[in-house]
C-alpha positions as CSV (number, residue, x, y, z in Angstrom):
1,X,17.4,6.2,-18.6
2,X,15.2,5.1,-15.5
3,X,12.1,3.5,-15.7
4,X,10.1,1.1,-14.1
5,X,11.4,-2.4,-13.5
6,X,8.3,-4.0,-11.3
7,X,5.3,-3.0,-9.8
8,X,2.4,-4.1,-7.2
9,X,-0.2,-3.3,-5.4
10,X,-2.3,-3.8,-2.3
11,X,-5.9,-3.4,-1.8
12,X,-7.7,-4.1,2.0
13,X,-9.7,-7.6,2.0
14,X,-12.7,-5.6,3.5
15,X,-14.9,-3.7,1.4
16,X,-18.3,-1.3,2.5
17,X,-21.3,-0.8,0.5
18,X,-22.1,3.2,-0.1
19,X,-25.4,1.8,0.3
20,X,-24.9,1.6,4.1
21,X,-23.2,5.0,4.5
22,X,-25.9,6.6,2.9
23,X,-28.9,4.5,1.2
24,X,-29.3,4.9,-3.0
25,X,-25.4,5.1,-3.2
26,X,-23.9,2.7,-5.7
27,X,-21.0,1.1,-5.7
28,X,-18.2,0.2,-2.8
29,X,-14.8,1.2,-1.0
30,X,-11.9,-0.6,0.2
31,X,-11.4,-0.6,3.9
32,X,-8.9,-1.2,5.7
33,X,-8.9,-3.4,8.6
34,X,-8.4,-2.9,12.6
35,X,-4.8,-3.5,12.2
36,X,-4.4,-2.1,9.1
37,X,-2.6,1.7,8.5
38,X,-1.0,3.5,5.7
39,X,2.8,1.8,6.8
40,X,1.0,-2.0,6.9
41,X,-0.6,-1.3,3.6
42,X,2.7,-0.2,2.1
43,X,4.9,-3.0,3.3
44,X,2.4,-5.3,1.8
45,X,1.9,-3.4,-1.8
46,X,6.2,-4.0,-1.8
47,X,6.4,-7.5,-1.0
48,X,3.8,-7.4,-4.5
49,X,6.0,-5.9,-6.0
50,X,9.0,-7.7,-4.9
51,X,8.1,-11.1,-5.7
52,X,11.2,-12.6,-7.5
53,X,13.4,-9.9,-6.8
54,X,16.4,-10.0,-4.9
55,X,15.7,-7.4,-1.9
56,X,19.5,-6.6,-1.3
57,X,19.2,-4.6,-4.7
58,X,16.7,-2.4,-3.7
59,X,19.2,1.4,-2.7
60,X,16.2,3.4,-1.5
61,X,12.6,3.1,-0.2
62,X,10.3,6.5,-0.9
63,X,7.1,6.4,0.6
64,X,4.6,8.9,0.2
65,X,1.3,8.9,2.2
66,X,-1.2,11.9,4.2
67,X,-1.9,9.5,6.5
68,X,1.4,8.8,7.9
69,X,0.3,7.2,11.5
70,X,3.0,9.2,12.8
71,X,3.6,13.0,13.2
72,X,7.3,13.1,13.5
73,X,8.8,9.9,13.2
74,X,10.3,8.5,9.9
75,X,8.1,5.8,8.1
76,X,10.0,4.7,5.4
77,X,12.4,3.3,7.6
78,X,9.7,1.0,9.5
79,X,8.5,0.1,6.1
80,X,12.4,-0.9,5.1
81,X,13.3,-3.0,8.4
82,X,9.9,-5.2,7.6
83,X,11.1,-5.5,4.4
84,X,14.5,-6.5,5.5
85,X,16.0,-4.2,2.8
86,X,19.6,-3.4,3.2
87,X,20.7,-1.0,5.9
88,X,22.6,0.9,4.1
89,X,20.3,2.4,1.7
90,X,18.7,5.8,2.2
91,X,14.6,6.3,2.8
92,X,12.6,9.4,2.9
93,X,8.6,10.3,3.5
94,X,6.7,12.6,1.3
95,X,3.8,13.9,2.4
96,X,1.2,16.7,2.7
97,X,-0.1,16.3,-0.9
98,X,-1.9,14.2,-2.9
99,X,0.4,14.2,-5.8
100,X,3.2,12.9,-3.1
101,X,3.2,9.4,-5.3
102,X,4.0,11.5,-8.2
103,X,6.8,13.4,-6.1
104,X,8.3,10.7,-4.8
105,X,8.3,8.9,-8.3
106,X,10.1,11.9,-9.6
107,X,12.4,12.0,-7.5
108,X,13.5,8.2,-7.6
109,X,13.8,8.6,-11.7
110,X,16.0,11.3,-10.8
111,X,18.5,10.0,-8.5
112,X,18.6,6.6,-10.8
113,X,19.0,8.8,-14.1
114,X,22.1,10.7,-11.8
115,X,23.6,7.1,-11.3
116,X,22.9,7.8,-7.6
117,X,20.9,4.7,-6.8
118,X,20.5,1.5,-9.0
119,X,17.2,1.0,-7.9
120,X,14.8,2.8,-5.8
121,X,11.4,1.3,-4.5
122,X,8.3,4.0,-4.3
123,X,5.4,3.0,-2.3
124,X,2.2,5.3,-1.5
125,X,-0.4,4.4,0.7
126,X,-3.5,6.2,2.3
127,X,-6.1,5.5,4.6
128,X,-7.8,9.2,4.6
129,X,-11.0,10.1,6.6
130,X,-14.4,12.1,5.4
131,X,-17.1,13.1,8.5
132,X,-19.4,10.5,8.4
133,X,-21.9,10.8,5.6
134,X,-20.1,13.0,3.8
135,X,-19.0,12.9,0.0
136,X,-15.3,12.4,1.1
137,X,-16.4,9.1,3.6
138,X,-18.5,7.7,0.3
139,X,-15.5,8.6,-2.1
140,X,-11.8,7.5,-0.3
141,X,-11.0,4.3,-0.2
142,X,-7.9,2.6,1.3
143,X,-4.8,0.9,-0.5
144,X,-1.6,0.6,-1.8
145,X,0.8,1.2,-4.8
146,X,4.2,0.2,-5.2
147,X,6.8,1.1,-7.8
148,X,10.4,-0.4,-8.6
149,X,12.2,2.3,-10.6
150,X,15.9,1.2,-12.2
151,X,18.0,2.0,-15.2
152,X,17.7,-1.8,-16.9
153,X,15.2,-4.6,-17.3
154,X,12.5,-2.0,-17.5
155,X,8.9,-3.0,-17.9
156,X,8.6,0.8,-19.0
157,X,10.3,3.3,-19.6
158,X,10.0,7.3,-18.4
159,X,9.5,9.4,-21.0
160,X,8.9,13.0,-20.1
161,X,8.0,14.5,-17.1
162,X,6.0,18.3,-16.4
163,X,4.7,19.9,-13.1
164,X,3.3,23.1,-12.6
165,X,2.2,24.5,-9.1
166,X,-0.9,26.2,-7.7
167,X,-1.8,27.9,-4.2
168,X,-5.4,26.6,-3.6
169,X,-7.2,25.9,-0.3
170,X,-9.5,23.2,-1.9
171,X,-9.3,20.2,-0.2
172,X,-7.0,20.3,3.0
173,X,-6.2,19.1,6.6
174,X,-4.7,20.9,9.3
175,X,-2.4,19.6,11.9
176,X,-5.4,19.4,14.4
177,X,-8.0,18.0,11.7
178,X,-8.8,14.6,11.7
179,X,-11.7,15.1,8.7
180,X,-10.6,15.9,5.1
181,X,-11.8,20.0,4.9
182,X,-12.7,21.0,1.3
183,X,-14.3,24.2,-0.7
184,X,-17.5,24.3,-2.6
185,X,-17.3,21.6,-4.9
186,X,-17.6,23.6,-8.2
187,X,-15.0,25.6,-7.4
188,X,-12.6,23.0,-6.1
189,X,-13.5,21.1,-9.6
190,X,-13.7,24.2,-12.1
191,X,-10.6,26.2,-10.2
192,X,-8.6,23.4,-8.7
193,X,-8.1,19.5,-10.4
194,X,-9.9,20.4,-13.7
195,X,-7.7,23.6,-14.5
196,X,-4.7,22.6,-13.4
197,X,-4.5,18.9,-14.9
198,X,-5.4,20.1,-18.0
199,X,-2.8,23.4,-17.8
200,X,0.3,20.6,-17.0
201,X,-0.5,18.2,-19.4
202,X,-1.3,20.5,-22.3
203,X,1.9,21.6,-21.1
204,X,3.8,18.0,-21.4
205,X,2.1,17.4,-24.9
206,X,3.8,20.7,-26.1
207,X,6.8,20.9,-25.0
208,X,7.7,17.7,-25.9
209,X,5.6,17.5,-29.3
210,X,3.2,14.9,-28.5
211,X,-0.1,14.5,-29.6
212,X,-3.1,12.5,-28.0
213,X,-3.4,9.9,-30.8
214,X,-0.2,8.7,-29.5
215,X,-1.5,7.9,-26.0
216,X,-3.3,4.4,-25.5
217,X,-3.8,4.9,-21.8
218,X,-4.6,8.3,-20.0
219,X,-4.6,8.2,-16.4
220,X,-6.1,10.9,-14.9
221,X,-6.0,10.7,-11.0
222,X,-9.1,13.0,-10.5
223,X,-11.8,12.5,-7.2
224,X,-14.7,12.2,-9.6
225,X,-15.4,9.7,-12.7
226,X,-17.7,12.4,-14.2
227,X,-14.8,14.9,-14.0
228,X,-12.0,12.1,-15.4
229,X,-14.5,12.1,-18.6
230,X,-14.8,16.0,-18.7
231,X,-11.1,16.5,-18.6
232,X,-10.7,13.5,-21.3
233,X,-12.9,15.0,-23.6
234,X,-11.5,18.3,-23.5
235,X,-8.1,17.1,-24.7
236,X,-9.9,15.1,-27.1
237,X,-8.9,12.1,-25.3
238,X,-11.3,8.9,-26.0
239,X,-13.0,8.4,-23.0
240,X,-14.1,4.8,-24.2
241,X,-11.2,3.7,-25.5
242,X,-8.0,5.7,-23.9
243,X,-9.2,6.4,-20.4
244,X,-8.4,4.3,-18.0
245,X,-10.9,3.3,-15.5
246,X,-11.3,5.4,-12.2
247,X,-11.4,2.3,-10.2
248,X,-13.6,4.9,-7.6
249,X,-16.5,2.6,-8.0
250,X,-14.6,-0.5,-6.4
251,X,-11.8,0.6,-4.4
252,X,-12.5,4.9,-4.0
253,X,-9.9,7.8,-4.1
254,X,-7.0,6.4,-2.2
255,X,-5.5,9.9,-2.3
256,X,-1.5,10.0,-2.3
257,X,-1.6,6.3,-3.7
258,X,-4.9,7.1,-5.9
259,X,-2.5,7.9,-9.1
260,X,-0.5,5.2,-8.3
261,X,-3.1,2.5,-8.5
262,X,-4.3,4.0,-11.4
263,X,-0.9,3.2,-12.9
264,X,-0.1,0.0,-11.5
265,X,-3.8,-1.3,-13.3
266,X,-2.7,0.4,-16.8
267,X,0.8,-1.4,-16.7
268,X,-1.2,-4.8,-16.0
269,X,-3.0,-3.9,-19.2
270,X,-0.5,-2.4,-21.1
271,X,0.8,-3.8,-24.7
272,X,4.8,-3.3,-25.9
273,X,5.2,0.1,-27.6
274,X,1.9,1.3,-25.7
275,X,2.2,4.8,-24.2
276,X,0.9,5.9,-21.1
277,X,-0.1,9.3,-20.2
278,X,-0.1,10.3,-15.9
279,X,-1.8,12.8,-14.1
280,X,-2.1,13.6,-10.9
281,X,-3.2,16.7,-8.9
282,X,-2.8,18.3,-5.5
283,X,-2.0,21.9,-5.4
284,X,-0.7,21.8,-9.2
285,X,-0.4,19.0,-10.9
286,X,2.1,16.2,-12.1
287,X,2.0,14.5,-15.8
288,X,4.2,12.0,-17.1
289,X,4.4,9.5,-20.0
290,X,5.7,5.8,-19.7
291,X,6.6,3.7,-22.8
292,X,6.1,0.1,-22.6
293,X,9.0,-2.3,-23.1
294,X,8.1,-6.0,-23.8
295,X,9.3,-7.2,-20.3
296,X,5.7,-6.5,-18.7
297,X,4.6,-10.4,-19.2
298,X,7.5,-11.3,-16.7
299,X,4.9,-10.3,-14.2
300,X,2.2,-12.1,-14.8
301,X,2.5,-13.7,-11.0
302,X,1.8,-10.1,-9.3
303,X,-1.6,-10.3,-7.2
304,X,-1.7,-6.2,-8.5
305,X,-4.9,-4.4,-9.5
306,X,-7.0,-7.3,-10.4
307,X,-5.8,-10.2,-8.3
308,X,-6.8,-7.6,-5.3
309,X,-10.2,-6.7,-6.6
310,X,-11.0,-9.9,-6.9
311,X,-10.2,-11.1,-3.4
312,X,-12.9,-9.4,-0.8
313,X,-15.7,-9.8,1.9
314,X,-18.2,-7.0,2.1
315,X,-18.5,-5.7,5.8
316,X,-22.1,-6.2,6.7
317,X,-22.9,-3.4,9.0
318,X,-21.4,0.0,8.8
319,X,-20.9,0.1,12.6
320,X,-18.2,-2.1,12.3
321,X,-16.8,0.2,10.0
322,X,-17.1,3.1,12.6
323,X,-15.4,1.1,15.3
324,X,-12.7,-0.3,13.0
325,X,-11.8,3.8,12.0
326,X,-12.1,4.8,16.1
327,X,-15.1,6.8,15.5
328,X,-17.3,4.9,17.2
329,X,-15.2,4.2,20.7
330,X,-15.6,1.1,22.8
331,X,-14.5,0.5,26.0
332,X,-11.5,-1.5,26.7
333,X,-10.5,-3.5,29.2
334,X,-7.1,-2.0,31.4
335,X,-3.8,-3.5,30.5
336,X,-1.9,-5.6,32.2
337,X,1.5,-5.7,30.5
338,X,2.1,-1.9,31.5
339,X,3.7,0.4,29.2
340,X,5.1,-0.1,26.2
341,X,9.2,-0.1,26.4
342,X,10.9,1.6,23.4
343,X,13.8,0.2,24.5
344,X,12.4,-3.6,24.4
345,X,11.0,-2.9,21.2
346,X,14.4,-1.9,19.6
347,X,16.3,-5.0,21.5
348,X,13.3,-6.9,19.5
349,X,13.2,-5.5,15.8
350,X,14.8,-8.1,14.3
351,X,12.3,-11.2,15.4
352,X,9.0,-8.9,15.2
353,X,9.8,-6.6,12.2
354,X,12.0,-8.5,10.5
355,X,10.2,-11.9,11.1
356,X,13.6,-13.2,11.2
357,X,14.2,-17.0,13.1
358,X,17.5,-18.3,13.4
359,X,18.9,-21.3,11.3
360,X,21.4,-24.3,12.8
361,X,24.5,-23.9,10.2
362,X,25.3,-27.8,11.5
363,X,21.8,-29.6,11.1
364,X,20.0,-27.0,8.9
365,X,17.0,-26.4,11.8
366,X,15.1,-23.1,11.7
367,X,13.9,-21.5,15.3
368,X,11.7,-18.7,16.0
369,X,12.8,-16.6,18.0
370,X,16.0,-16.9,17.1
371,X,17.8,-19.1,19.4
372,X,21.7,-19.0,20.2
373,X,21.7,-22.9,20.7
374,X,19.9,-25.4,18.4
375,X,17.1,-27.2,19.7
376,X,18.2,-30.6,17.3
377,X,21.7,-31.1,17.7
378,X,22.6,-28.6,20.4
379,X,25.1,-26.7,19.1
380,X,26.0,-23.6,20.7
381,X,26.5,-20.1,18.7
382,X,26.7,-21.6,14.9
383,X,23.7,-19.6,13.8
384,X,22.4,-17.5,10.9
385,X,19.5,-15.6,10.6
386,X,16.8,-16.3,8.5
387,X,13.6,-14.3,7.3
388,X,10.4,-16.3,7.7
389,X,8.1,-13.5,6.7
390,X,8.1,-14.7,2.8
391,X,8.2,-18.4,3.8
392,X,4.8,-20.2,2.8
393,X,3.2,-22.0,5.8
394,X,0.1,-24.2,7.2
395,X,-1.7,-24.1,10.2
396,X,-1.0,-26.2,12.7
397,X,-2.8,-26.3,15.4
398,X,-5.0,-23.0,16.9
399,X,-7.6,-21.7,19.8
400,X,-10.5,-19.6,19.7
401,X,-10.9,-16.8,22.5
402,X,-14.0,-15.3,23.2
403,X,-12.9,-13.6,26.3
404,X,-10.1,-11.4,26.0
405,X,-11.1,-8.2,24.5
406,X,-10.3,-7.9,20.5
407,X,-11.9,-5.5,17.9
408,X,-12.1,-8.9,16.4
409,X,-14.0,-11.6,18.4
410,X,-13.3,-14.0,18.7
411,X,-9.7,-13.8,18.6
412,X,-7.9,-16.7,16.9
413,X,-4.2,-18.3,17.7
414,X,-2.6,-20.4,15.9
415,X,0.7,-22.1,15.7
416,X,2.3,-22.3,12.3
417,X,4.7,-24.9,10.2
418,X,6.8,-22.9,7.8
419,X,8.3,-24.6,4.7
420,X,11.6,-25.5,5.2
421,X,11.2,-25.1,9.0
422,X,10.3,-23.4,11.6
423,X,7.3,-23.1,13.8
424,X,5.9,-19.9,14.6
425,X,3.1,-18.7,17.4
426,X,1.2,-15.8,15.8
427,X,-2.6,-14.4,16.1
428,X,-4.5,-14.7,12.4
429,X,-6.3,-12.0,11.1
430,X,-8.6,-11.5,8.0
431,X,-10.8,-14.3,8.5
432,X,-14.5,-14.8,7.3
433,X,-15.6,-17.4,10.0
434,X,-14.5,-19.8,12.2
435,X,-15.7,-22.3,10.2
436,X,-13.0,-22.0,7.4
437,X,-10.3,-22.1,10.0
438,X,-8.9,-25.7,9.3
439,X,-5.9,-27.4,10.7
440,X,-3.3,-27.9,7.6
441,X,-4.7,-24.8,6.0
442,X,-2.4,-22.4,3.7
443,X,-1.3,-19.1,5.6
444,X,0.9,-16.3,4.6
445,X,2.0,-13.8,6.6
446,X,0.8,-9.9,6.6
447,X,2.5,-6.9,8.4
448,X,-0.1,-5.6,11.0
449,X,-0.7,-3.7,13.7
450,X,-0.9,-5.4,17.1
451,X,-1.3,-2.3,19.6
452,X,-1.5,1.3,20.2
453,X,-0.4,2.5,23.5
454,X,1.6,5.4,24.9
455,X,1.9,7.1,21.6
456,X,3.6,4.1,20.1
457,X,2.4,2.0,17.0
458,X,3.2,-1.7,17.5
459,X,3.7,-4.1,15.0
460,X,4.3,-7.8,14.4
461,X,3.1,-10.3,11.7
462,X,-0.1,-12.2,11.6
463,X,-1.1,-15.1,9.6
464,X,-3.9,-14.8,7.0
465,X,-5.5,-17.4,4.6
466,X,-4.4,-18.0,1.5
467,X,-7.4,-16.7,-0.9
468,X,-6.9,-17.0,-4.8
């Protein structure tokens, strides 16, 4: 048996208006920030998804995304070390599809159903680009989905699985494209997601003698609302009562994660004994049912589908929007620190991926960076590490820069108290004003991009405030 034992979810803080993209347009999209990418996304939809769970458990981390900021270079293992998962556990990418969430959910029921792993976290993530103006820039949005699968203390359990392929140039990137490419829109509906969703789960329902009065959630991972209803209807599937919502009209089609966050928001819904159909689509199609155990109250403190909608600040000007994806350039100032050293980076993981300080095993004080002799009592060499990057925290003191160059100005630094110890220098990102930027102030801290020089994506952690 394998089944899902906890699951979260991330959605970006920022949100844009269609309005602004292109005026009549209703609704809005999540957006992810500067220093936001599919990898920060993900590592922040599993720490969700964590809460409460001991991370030395965790055997595997599968994350699935298009938009992979790098072309050969393994993710999942970035997305692991921030985590401060075990080292010994094995991580793969999927990719090039949208149903990749799907895949890599497949796959981790597999390997725990063939006692290979206990547990296996799955986390898809997107940030996917349309031309400007186009319907794929109105429809994506960005975010996050993230999926615990075990064998025991499930909060549901996988039922049946069916997949059946296709060969279809409807909606594709090459390895030069930066744009999602796509076919005429009938055809990619009529011939593509529409067909082939409703081929793999008539498939499911018979070979495995269902029927669709047994479903009380359908969650069909389609690019359009209109065509969700269309499919629905045609499996005589209550659109009112047993579809689930698109979500398209506040977050957008977050494309490998898309089914994902479809599923994460049923589960927060979901009764004991419910049963919960999945579909997803990209060159064939994926379906899978999920019956609901009575342990999904034990996750009541997940910030998931809801507690992210409800948390957001709508970008004001679709410039900033522009600037923020790098299609709009401005010009930067040269830098001064040179190039960016693999090798310092590496020497370095621990204290800026990790987050880990060290802590004094004679007088119990916590240092960041990790120091070999303790600032208190001066003892030399009787350290532990310790990760600060779930610790809660409050602002301690902080400057405001209007001068050095930041796709966020003014930049903000702060220096922050951690509970239990520890004092950390960091920059603080997702912030409305400077007015709300108060000394004693709750932080947490976030997984974000700092830089991108020489090829290389660097990361550290931020602080951001604490919004309910």
């Amino acid at each position: 048996m394998a089944g899902i034992v906890s699951y979260g979810a991330y959605i970006p803080y920022w949100r844009l208006s269609r309005n602004l993209i292109r005026k009549g347009l209703k609704g809005e999209k999540a957006v992810s920030s500067f220093d936001e990418d599919s990898i920060t996304m993900a590592v922040a939809a599993a720490i969700d998804c964590l809460r409460g769970i001991e991370r030395r458990s965790v055997d595997g981390i599968f994350f699935a995304s298009n938009t992979s900021p790098y072309r050969e270079k393994q993710a999942a293992a970035t997305i692991a070390m921030a985590l401060d998962l075990r080292r010994d556990i094995r991580v793969a990418d999927f990719g090039n599809s949208l149903r990749a969430g799907t895949s890599a959910l497949r796959s981790a029921a597999d390997a725990v159903k063939a006692g290979s792993a206990g547990q296996i976290l799955v986390v898809a993530a997107d940030c996917r680009l349309g031309e400007p103006e186009s319907f794929w820039e109105q429809n994506c949005g960005d975010a996050a989905a993230a999926l615990l699968v075990g064998s025991s203390e499930l909060a549901s359990e996988i039922e049946y699985d069916y997949s059946i392929y296709d060969e279809i140039l409807d909606v594709w990137r090459s390895a030069d494209d930066r744009y999602i490419r796509y076919s005429e829109s009938r055809f990619v509906g009529t011939e593509g997601y529409i067909k082939l969703t409703r081929e793999a789960i008539s498939g499911l329902m018979e070979k495995y003698d269902l029927n669709v009065k047994d479903i009380a959630k359908a969650v069909l991972a389609l690019p359009v609302a209109r065509r969700q209803v269309e499919l629905a209807k045609s499996l005589k599937i209550d659109a009112k009562t047993q579809l689930q919502d698109s979500l398209l009209s506040d977050i957008g089609d977050s494309g490998a994660a898309y089914s994902l966050i479809l599923l994460v928001s049923a589960l927060e819904e979901a009764k004991p004994n419910d049963r919960i159909l999945l579909a997803s689509y990209g060159n064939g199609s994926d379906a899978m049912t999920f019956k609901i155990t009575d342990k999904t109250k034990t996750f009541l403190e997940r910030r998931g589908i809801k507690g992210h909608i409800s948390r957001k600040k709508m970008l004001t000007d679709y410039l900033t929007y522009l600037k923020w994806r790098g299609i709009v350039t401005t010009e930067k100032p040269p830098f001064a620190l040179g190039q960016l050293a693999p090798t310092a980076l590496w020497r370095e993981r621990d204290q800026n991926i990790r987050l880990y300080g060290s802590v004094c095993n004679e007088c119990g004080t916590v240092q960041y960076p990790p120091q070999k002799v303790c600032i208190r009592c001066r003892t030399k060499g009787n350290v532990n590490p310790v990760r600060l990057s779930d610790k809660k925290s409050k602002l301690f003191t902080y400057s405001i820069d209007y001068g050095t160059w930041s796709p966020q100005i003014p930049s903000i630094t702060c220096i922050i108290n951690f509970e239990g110890g520890g004092r950390l220098k960091c920059l603080m990102t997702d912030w409305e004003s400077i007015d709300e930027v108060k000394v004693g102030m709750p932080l947490e801290m976030t997984f974000r991009k700092l830089d991108f020089r020489e090829g290389i994506h660097h990361y550290i952690w931020k602080a951001i405030p604490i919004r309910n």
